[in-house]
N, C-alpha and C positions, 0 to 999 in steps of 0.2 A: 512615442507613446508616453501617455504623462501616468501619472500617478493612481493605480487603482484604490479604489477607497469602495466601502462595503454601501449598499443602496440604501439601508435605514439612517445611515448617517449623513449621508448626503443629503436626503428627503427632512432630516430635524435642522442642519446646517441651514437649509433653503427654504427654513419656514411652513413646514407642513405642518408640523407636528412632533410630538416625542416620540423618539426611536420605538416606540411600544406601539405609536397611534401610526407611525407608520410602516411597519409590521403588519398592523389591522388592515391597510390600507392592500398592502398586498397581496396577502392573502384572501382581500376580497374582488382580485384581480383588477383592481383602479389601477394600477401603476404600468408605463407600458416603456420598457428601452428599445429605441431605435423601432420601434413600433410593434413589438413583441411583448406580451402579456409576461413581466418579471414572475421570475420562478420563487424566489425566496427573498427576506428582506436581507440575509446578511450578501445576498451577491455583489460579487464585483462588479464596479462599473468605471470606468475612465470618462471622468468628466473631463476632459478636453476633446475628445471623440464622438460620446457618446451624448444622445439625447435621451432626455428622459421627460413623461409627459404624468401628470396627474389629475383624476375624470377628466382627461381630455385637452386640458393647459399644459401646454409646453413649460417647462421649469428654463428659466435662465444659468447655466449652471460656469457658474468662475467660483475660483478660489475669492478673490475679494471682488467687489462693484465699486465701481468711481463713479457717480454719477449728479451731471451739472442740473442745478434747477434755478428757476427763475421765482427766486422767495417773492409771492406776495406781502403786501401788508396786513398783521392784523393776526399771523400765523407764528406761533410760538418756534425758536429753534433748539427743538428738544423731540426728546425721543416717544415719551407719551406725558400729558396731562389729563388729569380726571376732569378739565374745568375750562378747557380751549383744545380748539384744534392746533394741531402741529406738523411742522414740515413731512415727519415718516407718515403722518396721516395720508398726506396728498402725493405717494407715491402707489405705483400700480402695484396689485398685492403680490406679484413675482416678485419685483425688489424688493419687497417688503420683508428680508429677513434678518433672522435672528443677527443681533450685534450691530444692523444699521445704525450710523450717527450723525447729527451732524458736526465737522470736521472744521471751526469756528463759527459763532455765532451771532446772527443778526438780531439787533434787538425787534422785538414784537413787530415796529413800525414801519420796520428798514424793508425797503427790496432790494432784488437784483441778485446777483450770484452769490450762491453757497451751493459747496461740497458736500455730498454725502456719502459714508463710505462706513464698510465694515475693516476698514486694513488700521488701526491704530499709529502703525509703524509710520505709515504716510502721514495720517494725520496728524504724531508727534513730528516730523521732521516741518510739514507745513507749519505749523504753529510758535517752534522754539524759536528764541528770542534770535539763537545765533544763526540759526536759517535766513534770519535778513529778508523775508519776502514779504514784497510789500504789495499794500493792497489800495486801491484806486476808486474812492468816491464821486457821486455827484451830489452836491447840496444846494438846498434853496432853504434861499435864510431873510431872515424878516427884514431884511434893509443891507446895503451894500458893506463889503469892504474894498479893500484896496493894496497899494504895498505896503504901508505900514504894517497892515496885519499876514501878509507874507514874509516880511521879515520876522517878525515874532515867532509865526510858523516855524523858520528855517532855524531859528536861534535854539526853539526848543522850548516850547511856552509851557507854563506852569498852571496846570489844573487842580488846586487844592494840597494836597499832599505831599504831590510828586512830581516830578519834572518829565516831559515827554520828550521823546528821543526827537530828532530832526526832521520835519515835515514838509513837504512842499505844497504849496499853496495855488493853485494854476486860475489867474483871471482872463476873463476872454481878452486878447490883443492888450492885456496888461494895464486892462482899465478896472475901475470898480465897480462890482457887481454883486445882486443878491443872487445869481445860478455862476458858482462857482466848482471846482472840484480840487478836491483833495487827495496825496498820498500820504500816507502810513507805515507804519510796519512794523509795528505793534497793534495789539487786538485788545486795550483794555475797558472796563465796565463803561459802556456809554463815551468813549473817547472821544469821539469826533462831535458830538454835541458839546461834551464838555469844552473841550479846544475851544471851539467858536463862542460858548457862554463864558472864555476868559477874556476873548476881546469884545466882548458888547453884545454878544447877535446869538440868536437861534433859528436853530435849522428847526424848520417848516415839513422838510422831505428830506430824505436820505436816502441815496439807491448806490449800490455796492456796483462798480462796474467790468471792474478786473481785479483777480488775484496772480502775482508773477508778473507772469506774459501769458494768463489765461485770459482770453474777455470773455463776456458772456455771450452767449447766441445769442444772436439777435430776433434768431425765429423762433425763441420760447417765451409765450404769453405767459404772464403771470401763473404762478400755481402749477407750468408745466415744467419737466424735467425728461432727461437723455442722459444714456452712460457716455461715456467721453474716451476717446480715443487714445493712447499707447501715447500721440506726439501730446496732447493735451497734457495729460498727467504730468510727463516730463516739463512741460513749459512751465508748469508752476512752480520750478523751483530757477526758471531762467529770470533775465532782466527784461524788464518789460522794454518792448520795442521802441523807436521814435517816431514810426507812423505807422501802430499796428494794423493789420484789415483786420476783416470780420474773422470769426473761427472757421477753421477749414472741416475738413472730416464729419459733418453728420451723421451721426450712429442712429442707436433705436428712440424712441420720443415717444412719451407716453402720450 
């Protein structure tokens, strides 16, 4: 048995509303556990057991959500703007609660995988410099490179200011190309454009492929998103594989 917690808290946690509005809600018999009309807002409820449904939607009820999406381009990675849409936009309004983030970010143009998560603690562990997890681009860039600019890469090329940590550069069959990819493992302001505007070139496209040993589903269209499995979570703090397959475990998918 996991942990009881009172049902108006629950219901403000999971984005209903404030503990007062959902209160209101019960009392006007909207709220139903395990398919019984709740009696009071302060009841107990065991959210690892129990369901709970609101006018008639099932609530998704975890302590935290990990949940993988497929960032389109064009969508801001942030929590709300008054002045574009954003990634917490394009998630279904279940997930959509209180403390959702997203867990690093893509810039406006970029696609491909991002984390979104209310657990902070993961996302600081994801993120910190000495976590070491690296992250796994594809870029199309206005005209080829080659080795010379993968040696630079791996030496630690200099973008204005500051020096970037060791990168690896992947050209197809180690010829030059303008559809290359890139690893990382650092996440700073526009880095991987930058990179490439030290040696001559600019990306065109940028799509995020993997984080860790996480890849992205391959069967989530743009702008869609799934929560991610117990092994998922864990592999993003693993070394990415030598010849990863696709992700395993399909969960829910908006």
């Amino acid at each position: 048995m996991g942990k009881m917690e009172r049902l108006d808290k629950i219901l403000a946690l999971h984005g209903v509303g404030s503990r007062k509005e959902a209160g209101l809600l019960v009392r006007r018999g909207s709220v139903l556990i395990n398919g019984v009309q709740a009696a009071r807002a302060e009841q107990k409820v065991d959210p690892e057991r129990d369901s709970i449904s609101v006018e008639g939607k099932e609530l998704t009820l975890r302590k935290h959500l990990y949940i993988m999406m497929n960032k389109p381009s064009g969508v801001l990675s942030a929590t709300r703007d008054p002045r574009a849409e954003t990634v917490v936009d394009l998630l279904p309004p279940k997930w959509r609660r209180k403390g959702i983030f997203p867990a690093g970010r893509l810039d406006k143009d970029t696609r491909g995988l991002l984390i979104l998560t209310d657990d902070g603690d993961f996302a600081h562990r994801m993120l910190a410099p000495k976590s070491h997890v690296w992250k796994l681009y594809e870029a199309e860039l206005d005209g080829p490179v080659g080795p010379e600019e993968r040696e630079r890469f791996r030496e630690g090329i200099s973008i204005g200011d500051r020096i970037c940590l060791p990168a690896e550069l992947y050209l197809p069959e180690g010829k030059p190309s303008s559809l290359v990819r890139v690893r990382i493992r650092e996440g700073k302001f526009h880095q991987v454009k930058r990179m490439f505007g030290a040696v001559g070139r600019e990306v065109t496209a940028l799509k995020r492929l993997r984080i860790g040993n996480l890849p992205l589903d391959g069967s989530l269209k743009p702008g869609e998103c799934r929560l991610m499995t117990e092994e998922e979570k864990s592999s993003v703090f693993e070394q990415e594989a030598e010849n990863p397959g696709p992700s395993g475990g399909i969960t829910e998918k908006c």
